[in-house]
N, C-alpha and C positions, 0 to 999 in steps of 0.2 A: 515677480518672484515665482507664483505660481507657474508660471510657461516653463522652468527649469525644472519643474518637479519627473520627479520618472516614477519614482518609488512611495509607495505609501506606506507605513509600518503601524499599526494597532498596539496599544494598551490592551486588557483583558476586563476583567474586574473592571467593573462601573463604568466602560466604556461599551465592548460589545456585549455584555449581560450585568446583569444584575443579583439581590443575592436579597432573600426574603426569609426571615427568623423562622424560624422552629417552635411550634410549640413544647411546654412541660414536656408532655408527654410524650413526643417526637424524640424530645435529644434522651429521654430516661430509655424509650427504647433501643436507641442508638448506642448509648453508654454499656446497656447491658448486652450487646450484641456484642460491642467489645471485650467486657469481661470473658462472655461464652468463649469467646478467641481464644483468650489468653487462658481459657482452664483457673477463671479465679475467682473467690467469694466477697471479693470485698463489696460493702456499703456503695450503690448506685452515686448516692448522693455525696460521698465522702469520696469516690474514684474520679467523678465531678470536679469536682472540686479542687485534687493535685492536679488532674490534667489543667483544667484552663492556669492556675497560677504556675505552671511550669509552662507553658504558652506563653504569656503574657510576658515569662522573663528570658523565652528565649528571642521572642517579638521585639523588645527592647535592645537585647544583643543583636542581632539582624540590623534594625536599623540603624547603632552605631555606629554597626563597623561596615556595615553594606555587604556581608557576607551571607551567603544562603548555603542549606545544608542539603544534603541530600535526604530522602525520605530516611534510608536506613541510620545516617548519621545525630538525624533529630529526633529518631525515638529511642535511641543507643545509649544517644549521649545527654539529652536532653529534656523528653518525654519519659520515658522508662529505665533509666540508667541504672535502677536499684533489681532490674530483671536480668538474664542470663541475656549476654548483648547475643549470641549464635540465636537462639528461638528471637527473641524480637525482628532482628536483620530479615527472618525471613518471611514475616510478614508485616513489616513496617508499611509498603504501600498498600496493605486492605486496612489497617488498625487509623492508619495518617486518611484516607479516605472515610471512613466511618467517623472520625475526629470532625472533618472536614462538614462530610453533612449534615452533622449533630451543632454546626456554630449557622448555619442556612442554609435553604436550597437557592441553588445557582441556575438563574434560565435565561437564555440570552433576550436581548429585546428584540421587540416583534420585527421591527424594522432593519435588522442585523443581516440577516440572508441575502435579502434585496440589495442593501447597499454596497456591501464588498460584491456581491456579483456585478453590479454595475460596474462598480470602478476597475475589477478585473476587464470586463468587458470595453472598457473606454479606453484601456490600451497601460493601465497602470500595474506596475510590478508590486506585489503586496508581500508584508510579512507581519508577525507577529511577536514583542515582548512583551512579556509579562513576571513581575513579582511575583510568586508561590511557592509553596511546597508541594507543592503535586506535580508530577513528572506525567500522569496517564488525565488528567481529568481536562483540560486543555486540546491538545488532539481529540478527545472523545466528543469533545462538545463541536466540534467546528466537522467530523466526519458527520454526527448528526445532521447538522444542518446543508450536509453534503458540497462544501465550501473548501475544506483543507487542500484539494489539490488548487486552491486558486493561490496556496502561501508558496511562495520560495523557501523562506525559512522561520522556524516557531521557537524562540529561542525562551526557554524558560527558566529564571532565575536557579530554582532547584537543580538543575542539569547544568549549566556552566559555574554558578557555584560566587556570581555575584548578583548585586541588586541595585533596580536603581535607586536617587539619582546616580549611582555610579556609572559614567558613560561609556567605559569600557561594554557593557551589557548590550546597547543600543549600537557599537561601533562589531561588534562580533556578528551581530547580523548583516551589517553592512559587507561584512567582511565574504559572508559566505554565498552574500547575493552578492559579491562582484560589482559594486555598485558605490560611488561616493559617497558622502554622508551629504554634500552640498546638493546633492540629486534629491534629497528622503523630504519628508514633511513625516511628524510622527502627531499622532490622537491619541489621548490620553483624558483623566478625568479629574488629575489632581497637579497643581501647577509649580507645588513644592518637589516633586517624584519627577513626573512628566516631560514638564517641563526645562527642569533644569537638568533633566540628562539628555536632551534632544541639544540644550544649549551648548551644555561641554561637547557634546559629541560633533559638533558643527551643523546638524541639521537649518537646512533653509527654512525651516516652517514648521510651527509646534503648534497645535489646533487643542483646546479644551473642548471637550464635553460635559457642561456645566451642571455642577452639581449641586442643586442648595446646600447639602450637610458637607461642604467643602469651601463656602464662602467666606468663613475667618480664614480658613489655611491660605484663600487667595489673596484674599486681602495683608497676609503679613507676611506676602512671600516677598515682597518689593517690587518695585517696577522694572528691573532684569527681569524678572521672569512673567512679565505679561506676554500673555500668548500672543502670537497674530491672527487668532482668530479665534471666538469662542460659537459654539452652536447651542443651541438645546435639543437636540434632536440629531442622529447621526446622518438622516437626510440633508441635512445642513451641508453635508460634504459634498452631495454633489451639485451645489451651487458654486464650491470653492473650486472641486476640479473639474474640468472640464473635458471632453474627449480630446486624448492625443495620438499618434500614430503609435501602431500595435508595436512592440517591442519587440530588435531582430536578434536571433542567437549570435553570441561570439561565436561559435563551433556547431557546424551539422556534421552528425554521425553518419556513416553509412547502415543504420540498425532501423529499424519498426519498432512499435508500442504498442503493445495488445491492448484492446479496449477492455482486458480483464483489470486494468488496473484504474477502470474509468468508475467501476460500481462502486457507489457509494461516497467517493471524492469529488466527484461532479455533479451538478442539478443536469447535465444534459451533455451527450454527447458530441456534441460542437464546442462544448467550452474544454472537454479533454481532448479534442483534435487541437487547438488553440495554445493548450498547455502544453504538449505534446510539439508541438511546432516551435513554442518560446525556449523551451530544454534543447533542443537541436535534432530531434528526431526523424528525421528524412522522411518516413512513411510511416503507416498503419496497419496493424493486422486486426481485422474483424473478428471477434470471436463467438462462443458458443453461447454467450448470455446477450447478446443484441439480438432486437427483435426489427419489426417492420416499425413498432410505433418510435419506437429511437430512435431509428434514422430520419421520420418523418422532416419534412420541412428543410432537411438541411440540402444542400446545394455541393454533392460528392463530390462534382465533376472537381472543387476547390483544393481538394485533396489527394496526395500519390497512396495505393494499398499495395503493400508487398502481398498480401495472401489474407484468406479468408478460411478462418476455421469452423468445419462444420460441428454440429449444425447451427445456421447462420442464413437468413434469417430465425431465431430462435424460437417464431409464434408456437411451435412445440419443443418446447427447452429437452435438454439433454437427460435429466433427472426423470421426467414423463416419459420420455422415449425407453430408456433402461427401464421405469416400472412396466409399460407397455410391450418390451422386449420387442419393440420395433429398430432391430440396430440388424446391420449388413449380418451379424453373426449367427444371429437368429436362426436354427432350422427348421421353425413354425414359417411355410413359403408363406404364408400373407403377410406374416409379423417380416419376415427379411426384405420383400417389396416395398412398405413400407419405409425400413431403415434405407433404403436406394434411393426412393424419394424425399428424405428427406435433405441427403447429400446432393442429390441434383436440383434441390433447389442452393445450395448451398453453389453447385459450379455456376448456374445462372447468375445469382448474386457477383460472384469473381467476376464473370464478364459482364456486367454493370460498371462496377467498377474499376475495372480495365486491371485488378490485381492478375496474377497468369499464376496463381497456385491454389491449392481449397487442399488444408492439411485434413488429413483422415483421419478419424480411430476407426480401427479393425473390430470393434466388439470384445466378445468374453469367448471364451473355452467352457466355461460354464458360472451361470449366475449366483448371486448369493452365497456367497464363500469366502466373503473380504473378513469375517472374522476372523480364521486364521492367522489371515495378513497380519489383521491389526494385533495380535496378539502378539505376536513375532517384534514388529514396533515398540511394542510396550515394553518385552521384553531388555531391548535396545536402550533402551531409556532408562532402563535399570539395570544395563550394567550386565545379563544373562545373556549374553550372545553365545558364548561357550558353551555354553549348560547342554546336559541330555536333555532335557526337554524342550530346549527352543531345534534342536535338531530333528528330534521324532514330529514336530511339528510343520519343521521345513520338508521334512522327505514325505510327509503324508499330501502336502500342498504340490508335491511333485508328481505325486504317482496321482492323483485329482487333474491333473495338469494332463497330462499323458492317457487317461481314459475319458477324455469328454473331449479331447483337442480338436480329434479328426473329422468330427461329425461338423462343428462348430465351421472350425477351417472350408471346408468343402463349400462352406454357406458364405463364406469371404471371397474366397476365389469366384464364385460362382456373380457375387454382389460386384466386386470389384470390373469386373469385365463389362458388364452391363456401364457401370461407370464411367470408363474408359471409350464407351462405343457415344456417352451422353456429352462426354467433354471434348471429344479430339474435335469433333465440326468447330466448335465456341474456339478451340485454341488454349483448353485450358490444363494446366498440369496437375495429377493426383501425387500428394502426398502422402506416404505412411509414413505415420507417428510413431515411434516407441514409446511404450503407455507405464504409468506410474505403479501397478498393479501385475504381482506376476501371471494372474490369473485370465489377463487380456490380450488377445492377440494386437502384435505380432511378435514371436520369437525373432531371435536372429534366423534359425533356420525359413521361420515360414516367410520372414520379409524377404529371404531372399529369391521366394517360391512367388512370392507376390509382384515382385521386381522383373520376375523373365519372362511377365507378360507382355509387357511392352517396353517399347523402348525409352530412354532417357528422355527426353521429350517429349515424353508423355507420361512416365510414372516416374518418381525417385523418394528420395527417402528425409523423412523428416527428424532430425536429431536433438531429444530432447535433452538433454546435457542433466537435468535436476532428475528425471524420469529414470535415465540410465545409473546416475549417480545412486539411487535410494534402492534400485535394486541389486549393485554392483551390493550396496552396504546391508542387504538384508542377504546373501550369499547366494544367489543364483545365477545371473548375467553378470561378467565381465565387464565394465563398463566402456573399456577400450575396443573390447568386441566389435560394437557397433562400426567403432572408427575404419580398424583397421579393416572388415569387412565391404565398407559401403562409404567408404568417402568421396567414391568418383559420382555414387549416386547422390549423393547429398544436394536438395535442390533448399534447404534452409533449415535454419538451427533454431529452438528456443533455447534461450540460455537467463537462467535464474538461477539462485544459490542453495544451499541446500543445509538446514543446522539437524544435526542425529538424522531423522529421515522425512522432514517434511523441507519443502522444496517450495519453489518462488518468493524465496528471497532475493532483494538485489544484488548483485554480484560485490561480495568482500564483507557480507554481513555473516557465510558461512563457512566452510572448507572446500568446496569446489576448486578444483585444478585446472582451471582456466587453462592458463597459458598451455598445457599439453595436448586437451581437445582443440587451441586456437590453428596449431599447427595441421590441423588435419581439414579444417573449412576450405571446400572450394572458395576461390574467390568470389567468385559470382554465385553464390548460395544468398540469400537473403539473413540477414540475423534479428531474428525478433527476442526485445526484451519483454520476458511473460512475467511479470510481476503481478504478487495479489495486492490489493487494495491496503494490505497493512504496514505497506512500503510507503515512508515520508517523502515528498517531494525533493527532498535534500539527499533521503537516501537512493533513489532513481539515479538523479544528477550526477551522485558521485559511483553509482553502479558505472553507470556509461564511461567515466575516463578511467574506471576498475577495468572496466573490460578492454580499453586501448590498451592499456600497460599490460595488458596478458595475452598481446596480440590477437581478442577475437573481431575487435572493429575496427574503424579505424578514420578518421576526421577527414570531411570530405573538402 
């Protein structure tokens, strides 16, 4: 039975962690943390006290009906229903979180890390259900243990809105990984729950994680629901499964995966090359947070890179660089040699890895001025876009723009050629970036100044779709600008989505207009998805056929 397994699916709760009481004086502080929230005087101990018995009977209703609520609908309607439901709604997930660690603290078991990384590692597709009312504590715990890009899918009772044993819950993940249920084995800790939704659901293989304080429930669940296997220890599992051939994508993209979406979802970046290959991802783009000790050990040659973005190796990150003002833009000449060197070690790296591009940032016009910015942003976010004073702000950022540009520039062009004389031997191509910030080179004017240095085949242009987008929407660049300018230069795109003005999200989480900028990609441009880390493995997934339907990639 086991030879047929592909998939392994997790319980949460008493299976990968566990959950340790509160003292007195833990939950009283917790309670009055709550009060503080809500602006209100009641009795610690008397607020106590409706909370958990209105718990207790929506706990009961939950498990009758096998229905889960959402965070806002349980403290609306069930929790605080005698409060204003518009103020509750909109902090039900901190008041439903502070509930939560006032009944224990939750910490997974030691052995928890280890084990799903193995069994990702031995070729197994993994996912995650779980019972709760928490929508955020679930991902938060599995990015800790930097493990969550090893799920396909995390399906949590609160968010689809049943529980088990109801086996619809259990078949919904099956559903989103693509995947039979007669493929699954599911781990769990409780045999009446667990078990019997692994049963309806058709799963091949229901595994217990035995638990003393769960032995009458085992015993009176019947002998239908004897597991096929119980462990005491979740190392237990990897006796049950064994290594099987790594799992092949139904669909390669023609797109790269920046390794910005590997920090913190990975223990290492080999297991996000690995991830990254099971999604259909055709290539890699290196970015500006990998170092020399990341890549240590791994075996490149195993993998294709579209492009390398500097700087890359990062043993001096990007952040140190801008405090040190060692960037190309620099017109301190030690500080700008510097910024040159760090990009040639950046084109050395590309020809390591036989990528043929290293994307560029241009530098600043001038440093320390992103308050403006962000205040502009802020403004956005509330709604003042209109206003005199998000105006008087824009045109003072303009005329700052315009009296520091030249100096700045002169030190770009000056850096770029150099660049260009260190790359053409290797065969490698310079990209410019258009940058998220108005205050960074390159305009469209000076890209196109930067561009009549050399030719196609040695310089073009990098289009950042989320970059262009958040400045089209703070009012200065056109966003189409770029396109219709510099489409024949386009040597690759990053494309991420963008909500009000922050940007890398995956494609169809924001308002990005795909499909207009898809029409404008050379064919042969490279397309990297730049997503941040706070992008779910689910939502990557379905970025990718977001981006087929909007014609910027396209299934190889």
């Amino acid at each position: 039975m086991t030879e047929q397994i592909e998939a392994i699916l997790f319980d949460m709760g008493g299976t990968l962690r566990t959950s340790v009481k509160k003292s007195g004086a833990e939950k009283r502080e917790l309670i009055q943390r709550m009060l503080d929230l809500l602006g209100a005087q009641d009795s610690v101990d008397e607020f106590t006290v409706l909370l958990s018995s209105r718990a207790d009977a929506y706990k009961k209703w939950a498990e009758e009906t096998l229905v889960e609520l959402t965070e806002s609908d349980l403290w609306t309607k069930w929790m605080l229903p005698d409060w204003p439901a518009e103020q509750i709604s909109g902090m039900a997930i901190q008041l439903n979180q502070l509930y939560r660690a006032m009944t224990g603290t939750r910490t997974v078991f030691p052995e928890t890390h280890d084990v799903v990384l193995e069994l990702f590692r031995r070729g197994y597709r993994l996912g995650l259900v779980s019972n709760t009312t928490s929508s955020v504590e679930v991902p938060a715990a599995l990015q800790e243990l930097h493990v969550i890009g090893c799920f396909e899918a995390i399906i949590l009772s609160t968010v689809v809105g049943k529980r088990k044993p109801d086996p619809s819950i259990l078949l919904e993940a099956t559903r989103r990984m693509g995947i039979a249920p007669e493929k699954c084995a599911y781990v769990g800790d409780r045999a009446d729950r667990d078990v019997a939704a692994a049963r309806r659901a058709g799963f091949s293989k229901a595994v217990i994680l035995r638990d003393p304080r769960q032995a009458k429930l085992e015993r009176e669940a019947g002998a239908h629901l004897t597991p096929d296997a119980r462990i005491t220890n979740l190392t237990g599992l990897l006796e049950l499964f064994p290594p099987r051939p790594a799992p092949q994508p139904d669909t390669v993209y023609n797109a790269s995966l920046s390794t910005m979406w590997a920090l913190k979802n990975f223990p290492t970046l080999a297991d996000f090359f690995e991830a990254a290959r099971r999604m259909g991802f055709a290539r890699i783009e290196l970015n500006h947070k990998v170092t020399t000790a990341m890549l240590a050990g791994i075996d490149l040659n195993q993998y294709r890179f579209s492009s390398v973005h500097e700087p890359c190796p990062a043993d001096i990150g990007e952040d140190e660089l801008k405090k040190r003002d060692w960037l190309i833009s620099s017109t301190d000449e030690a500080c700008r040699v510097e910024g040159v060197k760090a990009i040639q070690r950046s084109i050395d790296m590309a020809k390591r890895v036989g990528a043929g591009t290293v994307v560029v940032h241009a530098g600043h016009s001038t440093p320390d001025r992103d308050k403006l910015e962000k205040k502009l942003r802020e403004m956005i976010d509330a709604g003042q876009y209109d206003s005199n004073e998000y105006r008087a702000i824009q045109a003072r950022m303009i005329t700052i723009r315009a009296e520091f540009a030249a100096a700045s520039f002169a030190s770009v062009k000056k850096s770029v050629l150099e660049l260009l004389a260190h790359a053409e031997p290797l065969g490698i191509r310079l990209g410019i970036e258009n940058r998220y910030h108005y205050l960074e080179h390159a305009s469209p004017d000076e890209l196109q100044i930067l561009l009549d240095l050399a030719g196609p085949q040695r310089i073009g242009f990098i289009f950042d779709i989320g970059h262009a987008e958040t400045l089209d929407r703070l009012g200065f660049y056109p966003r189409d600008e770029w396109l219709r300018r510099f489409a024949p230069r386009i040597l690759g795109t990053h494309l991420h989505d963008v909500i009000t003005t922050t940007d890398h999200y995956a494609p169809g989480l924001g308002s990005v207009d795909f499909e207009s900028a898809g029409g404008y990609l050379p064919a042969e441009a490279f397309r990297t998805c730049e997503f941040q880390n706070f992008n779910s493995p689910e939502q990557v997934k379905r970025g990718l056929d977001f981006l087929v339907e909007h014609g910027c990639i396209k299934k190889l």
